[in-house]
C-alpha positions in Angstrom: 240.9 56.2 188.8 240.5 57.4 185.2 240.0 55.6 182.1 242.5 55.9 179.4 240.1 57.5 177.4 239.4 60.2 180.2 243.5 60.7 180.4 244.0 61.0 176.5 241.1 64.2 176.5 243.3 65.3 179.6 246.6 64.9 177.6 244.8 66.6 174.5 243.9 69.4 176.3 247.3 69.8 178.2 248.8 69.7 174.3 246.4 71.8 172.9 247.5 74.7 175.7 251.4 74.7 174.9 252.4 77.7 174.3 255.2 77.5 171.0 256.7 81.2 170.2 255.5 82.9 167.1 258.9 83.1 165.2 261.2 81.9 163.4 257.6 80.5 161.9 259.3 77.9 160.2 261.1 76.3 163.3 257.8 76.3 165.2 254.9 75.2 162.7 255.8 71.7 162.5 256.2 70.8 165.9 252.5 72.5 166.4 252.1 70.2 163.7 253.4 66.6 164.5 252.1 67.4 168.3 248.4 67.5 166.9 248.3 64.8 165.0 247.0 62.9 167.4 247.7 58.8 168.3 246.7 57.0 171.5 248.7 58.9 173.5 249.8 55.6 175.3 253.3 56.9 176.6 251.9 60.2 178.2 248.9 57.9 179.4 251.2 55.7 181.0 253.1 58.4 183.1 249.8 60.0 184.4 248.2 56.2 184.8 251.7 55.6 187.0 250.9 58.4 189.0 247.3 58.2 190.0 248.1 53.9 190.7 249.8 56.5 194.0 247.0 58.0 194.8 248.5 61.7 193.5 246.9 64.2 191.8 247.5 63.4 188.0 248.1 67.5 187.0 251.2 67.2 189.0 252.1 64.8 186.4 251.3 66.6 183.6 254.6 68.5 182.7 256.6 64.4 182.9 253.7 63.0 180.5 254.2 66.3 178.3 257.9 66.0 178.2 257.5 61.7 177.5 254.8 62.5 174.3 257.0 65.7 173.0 260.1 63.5 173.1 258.4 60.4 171.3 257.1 62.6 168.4 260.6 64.3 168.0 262.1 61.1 167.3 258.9 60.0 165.0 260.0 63.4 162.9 263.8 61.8 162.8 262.7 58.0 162.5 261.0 59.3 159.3 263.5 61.4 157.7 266.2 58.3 158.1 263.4 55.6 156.7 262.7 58.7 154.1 258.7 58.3 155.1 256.1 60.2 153.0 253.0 60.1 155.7 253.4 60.0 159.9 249.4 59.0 161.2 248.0 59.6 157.1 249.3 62.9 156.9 252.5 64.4 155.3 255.4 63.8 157.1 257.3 66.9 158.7 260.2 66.4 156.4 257.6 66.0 153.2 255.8 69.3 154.0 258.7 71.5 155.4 262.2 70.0 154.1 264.7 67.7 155.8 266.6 70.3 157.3 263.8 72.2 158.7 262.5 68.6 160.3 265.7 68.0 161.7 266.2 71.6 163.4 262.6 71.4 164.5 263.0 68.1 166.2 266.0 68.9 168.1 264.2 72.2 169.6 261.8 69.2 170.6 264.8 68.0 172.7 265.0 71.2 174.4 261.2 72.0 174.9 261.1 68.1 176.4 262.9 69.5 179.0 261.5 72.9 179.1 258.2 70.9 180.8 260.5 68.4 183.0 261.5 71.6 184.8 258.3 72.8 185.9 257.9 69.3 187.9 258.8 70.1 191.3 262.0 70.6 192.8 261.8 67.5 195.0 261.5 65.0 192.2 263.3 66.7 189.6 267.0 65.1 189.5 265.2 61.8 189.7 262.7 62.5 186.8 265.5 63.9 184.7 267.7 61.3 185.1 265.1 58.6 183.8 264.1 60.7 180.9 267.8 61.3 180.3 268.3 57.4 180.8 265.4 56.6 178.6 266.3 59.1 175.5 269.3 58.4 175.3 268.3 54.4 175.4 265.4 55.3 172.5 268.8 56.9 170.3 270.9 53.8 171.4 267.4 51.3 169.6 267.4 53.2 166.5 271.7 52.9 166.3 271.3 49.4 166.6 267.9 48.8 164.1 270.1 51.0 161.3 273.4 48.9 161.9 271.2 45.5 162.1 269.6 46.8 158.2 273.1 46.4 156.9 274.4 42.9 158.4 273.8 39.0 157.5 273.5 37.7 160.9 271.2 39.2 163.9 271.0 36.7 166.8 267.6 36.9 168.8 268.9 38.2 172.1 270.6 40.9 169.6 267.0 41.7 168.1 265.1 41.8 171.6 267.9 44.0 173.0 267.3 46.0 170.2 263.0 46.4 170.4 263.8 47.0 174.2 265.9 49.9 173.5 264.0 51.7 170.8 260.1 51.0 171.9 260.4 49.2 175.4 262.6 51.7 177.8 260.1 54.5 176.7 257.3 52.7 177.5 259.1 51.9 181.5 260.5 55.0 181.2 257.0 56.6 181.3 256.0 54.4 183.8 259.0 55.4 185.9 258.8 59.0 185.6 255.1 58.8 186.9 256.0 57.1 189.8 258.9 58.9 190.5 256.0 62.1 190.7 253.9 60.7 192.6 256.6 60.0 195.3 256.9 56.9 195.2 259.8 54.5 196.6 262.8 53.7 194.0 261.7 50.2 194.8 258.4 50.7 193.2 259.5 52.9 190.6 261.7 50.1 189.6 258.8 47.7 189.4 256.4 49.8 187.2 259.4 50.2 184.9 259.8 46.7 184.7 257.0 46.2 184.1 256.6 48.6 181.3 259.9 47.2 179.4 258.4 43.8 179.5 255.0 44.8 178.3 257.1 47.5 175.5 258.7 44.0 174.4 255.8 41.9 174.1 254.0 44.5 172.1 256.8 45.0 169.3 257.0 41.1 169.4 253.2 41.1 169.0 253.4 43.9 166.0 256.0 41.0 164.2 253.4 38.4 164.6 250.8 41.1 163.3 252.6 42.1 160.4 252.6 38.9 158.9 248.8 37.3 160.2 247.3 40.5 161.4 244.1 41.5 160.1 244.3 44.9 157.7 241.6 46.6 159.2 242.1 46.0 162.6 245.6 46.5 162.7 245.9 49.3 161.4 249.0 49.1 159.0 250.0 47.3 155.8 250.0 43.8 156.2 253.0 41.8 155.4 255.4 45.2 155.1 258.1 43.4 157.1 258.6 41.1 154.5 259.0 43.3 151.8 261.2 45.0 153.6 263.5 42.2 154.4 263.3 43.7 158.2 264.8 41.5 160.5 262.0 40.5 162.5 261.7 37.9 165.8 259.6 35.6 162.4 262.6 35.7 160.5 265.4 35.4 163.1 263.2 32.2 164.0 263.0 31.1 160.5 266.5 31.4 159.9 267.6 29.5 162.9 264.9 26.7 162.0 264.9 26.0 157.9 266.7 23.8 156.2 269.3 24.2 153.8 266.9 23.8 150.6 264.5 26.8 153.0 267.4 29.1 153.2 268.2 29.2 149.7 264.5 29.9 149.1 264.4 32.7 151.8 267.3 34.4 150.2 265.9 34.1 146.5 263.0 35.7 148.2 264.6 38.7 149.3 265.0 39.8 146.2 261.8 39.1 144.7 259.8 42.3 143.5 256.2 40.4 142.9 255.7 41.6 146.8 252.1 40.0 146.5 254.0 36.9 145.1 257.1 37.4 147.6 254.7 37.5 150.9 252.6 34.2 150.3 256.4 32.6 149.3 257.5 34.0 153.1 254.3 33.4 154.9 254.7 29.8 153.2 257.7 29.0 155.1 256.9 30.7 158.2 253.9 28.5 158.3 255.9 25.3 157.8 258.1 25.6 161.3 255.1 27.0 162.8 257.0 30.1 163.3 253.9 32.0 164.6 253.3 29.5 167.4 256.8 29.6 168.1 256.8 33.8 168.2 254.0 33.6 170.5 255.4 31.8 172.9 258.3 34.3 173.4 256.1 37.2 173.1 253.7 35.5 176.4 257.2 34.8 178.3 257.3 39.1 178.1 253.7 39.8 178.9 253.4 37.9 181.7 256.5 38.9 183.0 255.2 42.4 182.6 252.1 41.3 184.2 253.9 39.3 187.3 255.5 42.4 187.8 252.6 44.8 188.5 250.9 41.9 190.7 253.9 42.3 192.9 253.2 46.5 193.0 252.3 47.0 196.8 249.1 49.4 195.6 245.3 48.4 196.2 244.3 45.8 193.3 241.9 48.1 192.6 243.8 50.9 191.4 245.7 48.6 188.9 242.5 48.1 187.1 242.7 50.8 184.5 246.1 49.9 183.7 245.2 46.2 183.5 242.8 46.8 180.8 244.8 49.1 178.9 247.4 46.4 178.9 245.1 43.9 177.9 243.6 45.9 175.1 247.6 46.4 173.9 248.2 42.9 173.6 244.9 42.2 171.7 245.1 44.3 169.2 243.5 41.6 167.1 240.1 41.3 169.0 
């Protein structure tokens, strides 16, 4: 078994080796670019960690964990040109250094090179793999629809919002899963489990990062805390909130929204999320996804033992705060 540590230099490596042509320059520098930025690596981890849970040689699963981290930073160059980003990982964003139009026609040959490394899987597996990668883009697409639509409306019901983080952050996360497991062989019985399981753990994370944004810890989390709120993002706290205040509470939340003292407008927010004990209340749905997540690899027929890298990794996800 490896360690996700030993499977990130392995995924580094593989990245490091892709071979982009020379010209048009201009197309081809920033996906060199975005691809060495770096990150965890999680989704490519995932499919080789899916993989070697079979007992199969993790190279063979190389070209699916390629084609998984290639398509996740093509729609990070896209996800930042529409939320007009200035930095992806503390650098300059494609579309900062190169232009929006140059971002957008370098992401799309992402599409294509995605698949350029799903075709060197072999021939046995293929139709499956591409149909779960085709499954799981076009899901990822289907997310960010739904997040840009739910920006512009009053109302977002909860199952609404869940469907949503499923589609944009969860289905790559069981699609990755999936993909490795559909490698390495295995029956469409188990394939199905490890991608349930990686939905439901995709879900509990995103739920976790709502939670995180508002009580996180700056320096452990890694991001701006309290950006949600100034955002007026429609978060599971919010969707919560709004179900729960009282009429006097929703007339504060809405003067809120407006407010431009953010250091003013968060405490105001975190105020009320504190009163119905909204983070208590968060919690409880984001546990109902990580357990069934976990309930679903216990079920995996595979040696306990060869779940246990992919028990800690999981673990370490949902703890980000420890």
């Amino acid at each position: 078994m490896y360690t996700p540590t030993q499977l990130q230099e392995i995924i580094e490596n593989a990245i490091d080796k892709i071979e982009y042509p020379a010209h048009p320059a201009r197309l081809y520098e920033p996906i060199r670019y975005i691809m060495s930025l770096g990150g965890k690596r999680i989704r490519p981890a995932l499919v080789l960690m899916a993989a070697d849970l079979f007992g199969t040689s993790i190279e063979k699963a190389i070209p699916a964990a390629l084609a998984i981290e290639t398509f996740h930073n093509f729609t990070l160059i896209h996800d930042d040109i529409m939320d007009n980003a200035p930095l992806r990982r503390g650098q300059q964003s494609v579309h900062e250094k190169w232009g929006v139009n140059n971002a957008i026609l370098s992401g799309d040959v992402m599409m294509v090179e995605s698949n350029k490394h799903l075709s060197m899987l072999d021939s046995s597996v293929l139709k499956d793999a591409l149909d779960t990668f085709n499954t799981t883009a076009q899901g990822v697409c289907e997310g960010q629809q739904l997040d840009m639509e739910f920006e512009e409306r009053e109302q977002v019901g909860i199952s609404e919002y869940i469907n949503m983080i499923r589609l944009k952050t969860a289905v790559l996360l069981g699609g990755a899963m999936k993909l490795g497991a559909q490698v390495a062989g295995a029956s469409p019985e188990e394939a199905a489990t490890l991608y349930e399981f990686g939905e439901n753990i995709g879900i509990a994370f995103q739920l976790q990062d709502d939670i995180l944004d508002v009580y996180g810890d700056p320096e452990k989390f890694g991001k701006q805390v309290g950006g949600d709120i100034i955002a007026n993002k429609k978060t599971l706290l919010l969707l919560k909130l709004k179900e729960l205040a009282e009429p006097a509470d929703l007339l504060e939340m809405r003067a809120q929204s407006t407010n431009t003292d953010f250091t003013d407008k968060i405490a105001n927010m975190t105020n009320l999320y504190n009163k119905y004990d909204i983070r208590a209340l968060a919690s409880v749905e984001m546990r109902n996804y990580s357990d069934k997540a976990f309930e679903a690899l216990s079920a995996l027929a595979v040696p306990e033992e060869r779940k246990g890298e992919l028990l800690l990794l999981s673990n370490q996800l949902m703890n980000r705060e420890h």
